[in-house]
C-alpha positions in Angstrom: -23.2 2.2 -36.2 -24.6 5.2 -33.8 -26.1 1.9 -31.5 -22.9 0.2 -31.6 -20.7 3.1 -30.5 -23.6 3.9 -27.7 -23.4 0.2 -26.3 -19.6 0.2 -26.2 -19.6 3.9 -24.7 -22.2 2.2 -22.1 -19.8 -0.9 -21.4 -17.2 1.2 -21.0 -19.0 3.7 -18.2 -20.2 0.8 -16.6 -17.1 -1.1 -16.2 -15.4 2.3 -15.0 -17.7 2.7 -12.0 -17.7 -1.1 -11.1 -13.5 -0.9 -10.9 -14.2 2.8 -9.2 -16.3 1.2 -6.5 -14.6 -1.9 -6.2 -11.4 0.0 -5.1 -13.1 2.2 -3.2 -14.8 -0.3 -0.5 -11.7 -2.3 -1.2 -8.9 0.0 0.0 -9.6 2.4 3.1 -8.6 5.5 3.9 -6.0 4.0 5.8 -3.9 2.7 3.4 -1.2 4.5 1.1 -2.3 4.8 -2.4 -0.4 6.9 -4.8 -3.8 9.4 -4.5 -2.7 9.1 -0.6 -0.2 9.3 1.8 -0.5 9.4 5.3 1.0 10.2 8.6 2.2 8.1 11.6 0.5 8.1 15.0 2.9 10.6 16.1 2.1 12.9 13.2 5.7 12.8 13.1 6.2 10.9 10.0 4.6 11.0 6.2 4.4 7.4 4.1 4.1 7.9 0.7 3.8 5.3 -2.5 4.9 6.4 -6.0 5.5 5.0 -9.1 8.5 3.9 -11.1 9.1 1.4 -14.3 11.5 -0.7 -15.7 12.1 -2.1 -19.0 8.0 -1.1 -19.4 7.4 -3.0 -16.2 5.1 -0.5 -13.6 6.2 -0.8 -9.7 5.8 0.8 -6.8 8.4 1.9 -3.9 7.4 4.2 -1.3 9.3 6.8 1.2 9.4 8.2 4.3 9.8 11.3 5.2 9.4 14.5 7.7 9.4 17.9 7.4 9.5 17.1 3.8 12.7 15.5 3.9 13.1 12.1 2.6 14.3 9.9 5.4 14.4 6.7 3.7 13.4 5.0 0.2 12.4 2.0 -0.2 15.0 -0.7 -2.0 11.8 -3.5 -2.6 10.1 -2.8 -6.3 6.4 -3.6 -5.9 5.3 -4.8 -9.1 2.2 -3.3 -10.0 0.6 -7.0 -11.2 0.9 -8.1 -7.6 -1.5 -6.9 -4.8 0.0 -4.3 -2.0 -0.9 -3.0 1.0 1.2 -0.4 2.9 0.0 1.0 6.1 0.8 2.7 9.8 0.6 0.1 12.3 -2.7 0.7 14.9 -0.2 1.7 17.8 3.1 2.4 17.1 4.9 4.3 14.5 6.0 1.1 12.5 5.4 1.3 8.7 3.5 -2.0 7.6 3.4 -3.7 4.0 1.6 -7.0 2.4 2.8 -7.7 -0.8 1.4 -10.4 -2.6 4.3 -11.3 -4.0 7.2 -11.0 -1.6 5.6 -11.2 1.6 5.1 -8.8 4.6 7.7 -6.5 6.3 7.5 -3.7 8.6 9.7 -1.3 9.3 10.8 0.4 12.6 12.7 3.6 13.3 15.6 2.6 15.2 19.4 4.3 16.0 18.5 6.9 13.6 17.4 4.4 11.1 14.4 2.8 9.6 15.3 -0.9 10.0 13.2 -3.8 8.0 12.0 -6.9 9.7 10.2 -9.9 8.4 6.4 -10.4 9.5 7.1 -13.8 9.1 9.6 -14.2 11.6 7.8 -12.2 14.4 4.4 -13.6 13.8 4.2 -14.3 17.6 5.5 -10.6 18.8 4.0 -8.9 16.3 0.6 -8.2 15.0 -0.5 -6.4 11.7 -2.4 -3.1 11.1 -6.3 -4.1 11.7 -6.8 -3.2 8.1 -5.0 -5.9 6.9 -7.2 -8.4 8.7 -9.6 -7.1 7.4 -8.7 -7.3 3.8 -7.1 -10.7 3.8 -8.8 -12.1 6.7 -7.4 -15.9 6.1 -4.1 -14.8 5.6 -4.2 -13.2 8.9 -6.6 -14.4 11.3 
C-alpha cells in the first residue's frame, strides 16, 4: 500500500512541475496573468486579469486602471476552457487580447474613453504585440 501511495505521490509531483514549466516557457513576462499585471509603455496605465464564475463556469475579464482607479472593465467573459492572451502593444498604449474563442480585439484610449476595435478588421493597419507571434506564430505570421 506504502508503494502505491509513493508512486501516485510521484505522479502527482511530476505532473505538477511538467504543467509548472509548461506555463512558464509558455506565457512571458509580458503577458497578464492573474499572478500579473502590467503597465503600459507610458507607465501611465495598469492591465489586470481577474477571475469571475457563473453558474460554476470559471472566466476571466480584466480592467484598466491608473492611480488605482478603475478606468474601464471589461464586458467580454473569457472562459477559462479557451486559451487567452492579453497584452500591451510593443509601441503604443493599446491594450491587446487573443482569445481562442472569440477572436482578437484591442483597445485604444480615445475622447476619454477606452474604445474596442476588431483585429480582424484592421489586419492591414494594425499589427499585434510580438508576443503574440510568437506564441501562435501561424495565426499571425
Amino acid at each position: 500500500m506504502k508503494v502505491i501511495f509513493v508512486f501516485v505521490f510521484c505522479l502527482f509531483i511530476f505532473f505538477n512541475v511538467m504543467r509548472t514549466n509548461t506555463n512558464k516557457e509558455n506565457y512571458p513576462d509580458t503577458l497578464v496573468t492573474e499572478n500579473n499585471s502590467t503597465y503600459s509603455l507610458s507607465g501611465k496605465y495598469k492591465l489586470s486579469l481577474h477571475s469571475g464564475s457563473d453558474n460554476n463556469v470559471q472566466y476571466y475579464y480584466f480592467t484598466i486602471s491608473s492611480d488605482n482607479t478603475v478606468l474601464y472593465t471589461s464586458d467580454e467573459k473569457y472562459y477559462k476552457r479557451f486559451t487567452l492572451f492579453l497584452s500591451w502593444d510593443d509601441n503604443a498604449d493599446i491594450v491587446w487580447c487573443y482569445s481562442s474563442d472569440i477572436g482578437t480585439y484591442y483597445w485604444v484610449y480615445e475622447n476619454g474613453n477606452w474604445e474596442k476595435y476588431t483585429y480582424a478588421h484592421n489586419k492591414g493597419i494594425m499589427q499585434v504585440p510580438n508576443v503574440f507571434r510568437k506564441l501562435r506564430p501561424k495565426y499571425f505570421p
